[in-house]
C-alpha positions in Angstrom: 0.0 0.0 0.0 1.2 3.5 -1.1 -0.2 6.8 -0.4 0.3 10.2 -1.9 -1.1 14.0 -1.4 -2.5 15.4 -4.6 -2.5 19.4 -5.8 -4.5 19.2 -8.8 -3.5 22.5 -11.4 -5.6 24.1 -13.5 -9.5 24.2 -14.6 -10.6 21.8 -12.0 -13.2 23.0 -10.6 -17.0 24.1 -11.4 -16.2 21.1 -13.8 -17.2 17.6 -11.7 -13.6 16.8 -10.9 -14.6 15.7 -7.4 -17.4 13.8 -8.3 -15.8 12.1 -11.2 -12.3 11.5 -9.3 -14.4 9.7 -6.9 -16.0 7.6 -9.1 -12.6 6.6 -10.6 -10.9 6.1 -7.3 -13.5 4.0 -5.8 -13.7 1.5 -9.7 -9.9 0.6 -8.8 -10.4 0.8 -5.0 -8.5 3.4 -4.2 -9.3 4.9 -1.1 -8.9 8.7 0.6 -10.7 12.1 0.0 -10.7 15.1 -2.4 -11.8 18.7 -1.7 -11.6 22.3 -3.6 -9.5 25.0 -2.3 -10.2 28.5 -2.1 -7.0 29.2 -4.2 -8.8 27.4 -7.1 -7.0 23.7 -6.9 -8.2 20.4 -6.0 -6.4 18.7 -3.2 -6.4 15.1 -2.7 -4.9 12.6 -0.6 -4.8 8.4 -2.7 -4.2 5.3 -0.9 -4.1 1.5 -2.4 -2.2 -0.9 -4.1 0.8 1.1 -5.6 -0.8 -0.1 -9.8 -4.3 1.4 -8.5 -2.9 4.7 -7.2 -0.1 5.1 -10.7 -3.8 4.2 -12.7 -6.0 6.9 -10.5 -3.0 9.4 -11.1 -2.7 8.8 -14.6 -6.7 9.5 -14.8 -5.8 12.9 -12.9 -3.7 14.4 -15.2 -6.4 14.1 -17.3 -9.7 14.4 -15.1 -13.2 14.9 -16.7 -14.2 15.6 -20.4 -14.2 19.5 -19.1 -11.4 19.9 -17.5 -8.0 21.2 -18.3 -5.3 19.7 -16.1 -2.0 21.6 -15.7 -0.2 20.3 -13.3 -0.6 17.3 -10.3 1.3 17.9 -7.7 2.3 14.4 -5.7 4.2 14.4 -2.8 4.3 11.0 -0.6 1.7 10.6 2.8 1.6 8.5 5.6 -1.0 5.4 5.1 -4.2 5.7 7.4 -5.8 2.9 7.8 -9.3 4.5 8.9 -9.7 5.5 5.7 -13.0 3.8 4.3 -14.1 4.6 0.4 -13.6 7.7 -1.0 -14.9 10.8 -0.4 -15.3 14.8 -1.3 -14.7 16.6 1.5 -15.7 20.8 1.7 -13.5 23.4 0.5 -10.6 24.5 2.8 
């Protein structure tokens, strides 16, 4: 198991980012959270098998048909194990 904290770059949000990042996290059983940020990104933090969270970071650099992704920040995160699904979380 791997984790890493996510700051997503560019039009993501007002675009279902959230919604649609938690659809694709929880079809390769990934879990953690994502939430906006008042300065405009979406934060994340992944958790799973290390080929689930490479595939569920390779679907952020894309994200959903509206979006325009410029940059995903990654940095690694300590597992936590009450993590349960995948949720959105509210803007910090």
């Amino acid at each position: 198991m791997i984790a890493r904290q996510l700051v997503i770059r560019g039009r993501v949000q007002g675009v279902g980012y959230r919604m649609a990042m938690t659809q694709a996290a929880a079809a390769l059983g990934v879990t953690g959270w994502v939430r906006n940020r008042t300065d405009g990104t979406v934060e994340a933090l992944v958790q799973g098998p290390p080929a689930s969270v490479e595939r569920l970071l390779a679907w952020c650099r894309r994200g959903p048909p509206l979006a325009r992704v410029v940059d995903v920040g990654m940095s690694p995160a300590a597992l936590d194990p009450a993590l349960d699904g995948f949720e959105r979380l509210p803007t910090a």
